[in-house]
N, C-alpha and C positions, 0 to 999 in steps of 0.2 A: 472392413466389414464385408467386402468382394466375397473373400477364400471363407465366408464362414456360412453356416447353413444360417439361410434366413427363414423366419416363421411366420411376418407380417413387414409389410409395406405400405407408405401412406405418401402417393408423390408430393409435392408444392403445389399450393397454386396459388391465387392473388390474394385468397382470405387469411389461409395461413402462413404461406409467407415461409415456410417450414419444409424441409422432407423428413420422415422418421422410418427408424425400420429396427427389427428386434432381430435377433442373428442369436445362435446357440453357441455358446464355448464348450469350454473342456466339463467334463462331468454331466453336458446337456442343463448348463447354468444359464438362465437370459441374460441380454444384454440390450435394453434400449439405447438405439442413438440417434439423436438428430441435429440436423446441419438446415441452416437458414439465418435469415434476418436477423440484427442482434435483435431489436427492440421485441421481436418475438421469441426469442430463444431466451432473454433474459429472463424475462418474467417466469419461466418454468423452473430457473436454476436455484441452488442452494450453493452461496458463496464459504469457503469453511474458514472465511476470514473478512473483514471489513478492510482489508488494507486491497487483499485479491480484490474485491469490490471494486475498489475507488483506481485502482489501476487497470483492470477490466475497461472499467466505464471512459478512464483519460486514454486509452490505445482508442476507443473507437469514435471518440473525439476527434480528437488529433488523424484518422484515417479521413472522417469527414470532412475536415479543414484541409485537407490535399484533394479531396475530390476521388479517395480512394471505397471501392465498396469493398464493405467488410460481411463475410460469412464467421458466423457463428459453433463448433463443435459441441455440442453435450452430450454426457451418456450416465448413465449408474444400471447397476443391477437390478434384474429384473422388467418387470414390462407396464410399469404407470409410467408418464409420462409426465412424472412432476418430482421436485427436488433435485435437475442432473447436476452432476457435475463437469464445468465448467473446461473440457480438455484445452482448445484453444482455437487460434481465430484465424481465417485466412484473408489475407489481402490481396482484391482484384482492382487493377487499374483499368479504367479504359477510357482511352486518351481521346481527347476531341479531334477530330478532322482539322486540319490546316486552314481550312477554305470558310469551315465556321461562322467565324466571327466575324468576317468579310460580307459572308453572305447575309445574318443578322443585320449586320451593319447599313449592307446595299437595300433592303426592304423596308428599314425606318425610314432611309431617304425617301423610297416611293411611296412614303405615307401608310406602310402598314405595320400592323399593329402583330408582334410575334408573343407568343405565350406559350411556354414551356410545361407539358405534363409527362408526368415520369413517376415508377412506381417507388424509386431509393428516397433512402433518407431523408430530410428537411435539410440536414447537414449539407451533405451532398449536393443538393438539389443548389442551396444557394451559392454554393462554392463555384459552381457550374453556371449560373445564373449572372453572377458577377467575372466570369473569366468572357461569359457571349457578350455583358454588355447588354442583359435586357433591361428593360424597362419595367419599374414598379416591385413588391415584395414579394418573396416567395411563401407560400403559404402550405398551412398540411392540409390534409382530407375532408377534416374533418367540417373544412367548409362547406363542401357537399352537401350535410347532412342538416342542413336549414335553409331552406327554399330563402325565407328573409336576408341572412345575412350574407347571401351566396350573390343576391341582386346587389346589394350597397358593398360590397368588397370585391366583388368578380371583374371592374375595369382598373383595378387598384393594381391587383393582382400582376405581375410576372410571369409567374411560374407555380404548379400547384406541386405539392410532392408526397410520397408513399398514396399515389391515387389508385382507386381498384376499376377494371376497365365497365364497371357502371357509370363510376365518377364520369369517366372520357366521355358519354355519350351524352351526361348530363350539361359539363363544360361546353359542348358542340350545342345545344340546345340552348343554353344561356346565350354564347356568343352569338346567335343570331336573330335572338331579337332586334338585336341593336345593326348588328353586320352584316356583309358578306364573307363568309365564313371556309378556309381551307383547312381540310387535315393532312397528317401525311404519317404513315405507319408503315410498320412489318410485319407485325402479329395476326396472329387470330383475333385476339381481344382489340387490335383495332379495326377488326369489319363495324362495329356498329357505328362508333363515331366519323368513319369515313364515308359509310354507307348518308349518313343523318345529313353529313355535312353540303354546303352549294359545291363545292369541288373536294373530291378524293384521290389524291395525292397517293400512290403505294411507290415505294423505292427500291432500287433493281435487286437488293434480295428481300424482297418479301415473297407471302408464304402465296398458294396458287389460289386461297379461299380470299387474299384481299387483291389481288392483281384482278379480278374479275370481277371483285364490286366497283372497282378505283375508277374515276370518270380517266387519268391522266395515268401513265405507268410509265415511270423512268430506266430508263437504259442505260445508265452510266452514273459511274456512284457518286454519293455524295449530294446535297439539294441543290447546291449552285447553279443548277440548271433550270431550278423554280425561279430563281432571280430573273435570269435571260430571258425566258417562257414571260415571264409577266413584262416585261421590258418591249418584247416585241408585240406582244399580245395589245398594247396600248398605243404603240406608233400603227400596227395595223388596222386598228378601233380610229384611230385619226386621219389613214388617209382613207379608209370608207367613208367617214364622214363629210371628207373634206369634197370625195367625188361625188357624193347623193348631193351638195349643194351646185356643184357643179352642173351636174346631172338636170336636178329639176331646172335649173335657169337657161341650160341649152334646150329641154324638151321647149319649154316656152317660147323660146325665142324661135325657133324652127315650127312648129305650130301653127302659131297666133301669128306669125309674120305671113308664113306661107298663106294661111286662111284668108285672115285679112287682106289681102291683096289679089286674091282669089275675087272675094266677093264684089271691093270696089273699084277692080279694074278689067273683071271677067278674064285673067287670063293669070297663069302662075311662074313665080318667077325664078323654076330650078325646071330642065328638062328631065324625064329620067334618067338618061345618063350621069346626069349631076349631080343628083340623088343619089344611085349607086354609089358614086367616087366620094361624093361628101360623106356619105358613112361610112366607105373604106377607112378615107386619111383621116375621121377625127378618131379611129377603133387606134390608130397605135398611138397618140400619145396616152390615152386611157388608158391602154394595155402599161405605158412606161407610168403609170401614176404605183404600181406596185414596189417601184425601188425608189419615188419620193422619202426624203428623209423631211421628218415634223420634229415636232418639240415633243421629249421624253417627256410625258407626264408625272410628277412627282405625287398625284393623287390618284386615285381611281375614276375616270372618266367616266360621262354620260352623256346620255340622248337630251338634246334642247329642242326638243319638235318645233317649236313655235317660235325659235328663234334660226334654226336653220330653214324653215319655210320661210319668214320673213328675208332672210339673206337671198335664198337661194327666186324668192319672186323680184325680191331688187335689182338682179343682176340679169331676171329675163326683163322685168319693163325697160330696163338701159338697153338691152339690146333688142328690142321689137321698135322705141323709137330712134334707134340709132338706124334700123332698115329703112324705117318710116321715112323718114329725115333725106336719107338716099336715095331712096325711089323717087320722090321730090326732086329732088337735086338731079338726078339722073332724066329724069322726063321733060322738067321745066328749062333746066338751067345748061344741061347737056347736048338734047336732046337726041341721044340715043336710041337707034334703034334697038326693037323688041328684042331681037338675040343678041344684042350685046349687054342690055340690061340682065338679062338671065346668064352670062358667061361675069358680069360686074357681081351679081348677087351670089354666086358660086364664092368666087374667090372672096367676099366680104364673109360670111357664113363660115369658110375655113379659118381666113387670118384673125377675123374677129374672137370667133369661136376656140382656136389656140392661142389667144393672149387672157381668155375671161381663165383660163389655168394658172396663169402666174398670179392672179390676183385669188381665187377661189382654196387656193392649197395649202394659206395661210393667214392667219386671223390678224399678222402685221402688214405693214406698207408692203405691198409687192416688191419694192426696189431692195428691201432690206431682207428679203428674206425669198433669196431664190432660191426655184425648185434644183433636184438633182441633175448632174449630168446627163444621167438617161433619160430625163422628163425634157430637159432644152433640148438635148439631140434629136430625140422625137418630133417635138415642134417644129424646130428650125427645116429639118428632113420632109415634113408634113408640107409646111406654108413653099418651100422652095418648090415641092413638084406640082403643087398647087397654082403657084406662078406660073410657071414652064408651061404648065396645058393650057391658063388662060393665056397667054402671051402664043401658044402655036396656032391653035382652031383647031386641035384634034377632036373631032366628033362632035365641037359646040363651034359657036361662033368669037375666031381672036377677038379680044378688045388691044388697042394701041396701048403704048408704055404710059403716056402719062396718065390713063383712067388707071394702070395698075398701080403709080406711086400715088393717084390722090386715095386710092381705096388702102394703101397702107399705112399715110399720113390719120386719115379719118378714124379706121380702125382704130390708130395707137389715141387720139384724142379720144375717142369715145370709151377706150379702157379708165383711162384717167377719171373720168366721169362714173364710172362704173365705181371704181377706187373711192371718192367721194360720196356714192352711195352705200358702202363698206362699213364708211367710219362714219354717217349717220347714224345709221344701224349699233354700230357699236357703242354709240353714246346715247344714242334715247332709248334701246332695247335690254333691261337689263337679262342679264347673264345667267343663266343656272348656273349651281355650283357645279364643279367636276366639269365643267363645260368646254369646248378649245379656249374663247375668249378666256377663260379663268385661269388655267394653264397655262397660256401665253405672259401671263400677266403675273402668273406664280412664278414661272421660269424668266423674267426679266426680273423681280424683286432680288429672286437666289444669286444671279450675275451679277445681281449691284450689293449683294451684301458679303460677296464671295472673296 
């Protein structure tokens, strides 16, 4: 139809499903023809046999039980666009990615929920449906077009199929009543539902009109890399969490201890020098909490306000009277002088302060679940030169070895005590769901039924 004069043109698009075009032959005779869809192509055609018919109809059977998309030929003389005849069919394969079903596969683990929309076949669609491995029926379009039954079938649902890209924004509009909701396109036709969507997903060939709605734009093909992304995205959701409780329970403790003893002893127990270095050496293991590894969440996490205040106020009242308790012990029982109580409180604030880490980082027993190599190396590097200054008198006043092994004896007992008010907490406070405690507790069930 190239080499011949054409006299009208009607490209495809989602409604029709179709391209037509009328081209002149010899004698200046028309000739309509068009190429598309069967299920649209068919219904215009005039079969000159019922056997043509029913073998027509089992070829594009049988293409949609291989997962093959089939285009449709018709033409006859002339220029209506009804009774063609039938010339024939072409068959397009287009294979899945490798990586697919993997990646399917890895996203049910993490608790989410994948649904397949796509403009082929019903055929098609579930042949494809069942080779990924989704979950639930695949369904046609024509769901869409009942708000009612769209709500009572739409979590049943798979996969929808021959949808037109209004369908896609209406799917992204249902799914998020209920969800939080990802899309991930190429097209034009899916700016809107990417646009709609809580994250827009565009994949490294889409077009320049959805790359620049897309909150996310992949760089490397294939979506495997949404797997990873959402992977990391929730161990780093866990150790900010894990540090905001850390966090509020050192504010506390540095504080209300410093305050407090401010008030009832008229005099404070960190010189500035002390201060300085004390928020040097606690900034790097802080800094190392970024390569702590946590528990993969296999659900989608969230914020426990009320439960990680409660943690995180547990682990400063253990440590304001574990100072409390010391300065006692230091004045009465000691009797230390004032710079060496302020050189004792130093290295108590450090040591203490980098073991409330092994306990904070993890919603199990501290022993059973130590932080990263880079989180101990940090610490142990922290508490030693911590040592070394108190043990020289550079710039403060030495205290002798054995205040430095009772202040690390007391430290590690008052951790334990901390640790006990841990698992108080975790038994009288209950849990939000998606919460660490609930993850911890998801990820020991998967191990014992593993």
């Amino acid at each position: 139809a190239s080499r011949l004069p054409q006299t009208a043109f009607t490209p495809g698009d989602s409604e029709r499903k179709r391209s037509t075009v009328v081209v002149t032959r010899e004698n200046d005779t028309p000739w309509i023809i068009t190429l598309g869809a069967p299920s649209a192509v068919r219904e215009l055609c005039k079969f000159p046999s019922k056997d043509l018919a029913e073998r027509f109809d089992k070829a594009i059977d049988e293409a949609a039980r291989r997962g093959d998309r089939a285009l449709v030929v018709a033409a006859r003389q002339g220029t209506s666009e009804e009774e063609l005849t039938p010339i024939g069919i072409l068959f397009l394969t287009d294979t899945l990615r490798a990586d697919a079903k993997e990646t399917i596969s890895a996203m049910h683990d993490q608790g989410i929920t994948v649904k397949m929309l796509t403009g082929d076949g019903i055929e098609i669609a579930r042949q494809v449906s069942h080779t990924l491995g989704l979950d639930g029926v695949v369904v046609s379009r024509e769901i869409f077009d009942d708000e009612k039954t769209l709500d009572e079938q739409f979590e049943k649902a798979g996969g929808f199929a021959e949808v037109l890209p209004k369908d896609k924004y209406t799917a992204v509009e249902e799914a998020k009543k209920t969800h939080i909701v990802a899309v991930t396109g190429d097209g034009v036709n899916d700016v809107p539902p990417i646009k709609a969507a809580d994250v827009g997903i565009a994949v490294n060939n889409a077009v320049d009109a959805l790359r620049s709605t897309a909150d996310i734009v992949l760089l490397t093909n294939g979506i495997s890399v949404i797997r990873d992304a959402i992977i990391e995205s929730r161990k780093v959701f866990l150790r900010v969490y894990h540090y905001s409780v850390y966090r509020i329970s050192e504010s506390a403790r540095l504080i209300v201890t410093i305050s407090l003893i401010g008030l009832l002893i008229g005099n404070y127990p960190l010189t500035p020098v002390q201060i300085i270095l004390l928020a040097v050496l606690n900034d790097l293991p802080i800094v190392s909490l970024a390569f702590d590894h946590v528990h993969t969440a296999r659900i989608p996490a969230s914020i426990d306000v009320r439960r990680r205040f409660i943690l995180g106020t547990t682990y400063g009242l253990a440590g304001i009277m574990n100072s409390m308790f010391m300065l006692w012990i230091a004045l009465s029982v000691f009797h230390l002088p004032w710079g060496q109580i302020q050189t004792l409180f130093f290295l108590k604030l450090v040591v203490s302060g980098n073991l409330l880490i092994y306990i904070a980082h993890t919603e199990e027993r501290w022993f059973r679940y130590f932080p990263s190599w880079q989180v101990i190396a940090s610490i142990s590097t922290t508490q030693f030169l911590a040592t070394a200054w108190a043990l020289s008198g550079l710039f403060t006043t030495a205290i002798p070895i054995w205040v430095v092994a009772f202040i690390w004896i007391w430290s590690f007992f008052w951790m334990q005590i901390t640790e006990v008010g841990k698992i108080l907490v975790a038994r009288f406070v209950p849990a939000k769901a998606g919460s660490p405690q609930t993850i911890v507790e998801a990820t020991r069930r998967a191990k014992a039924t593993a």
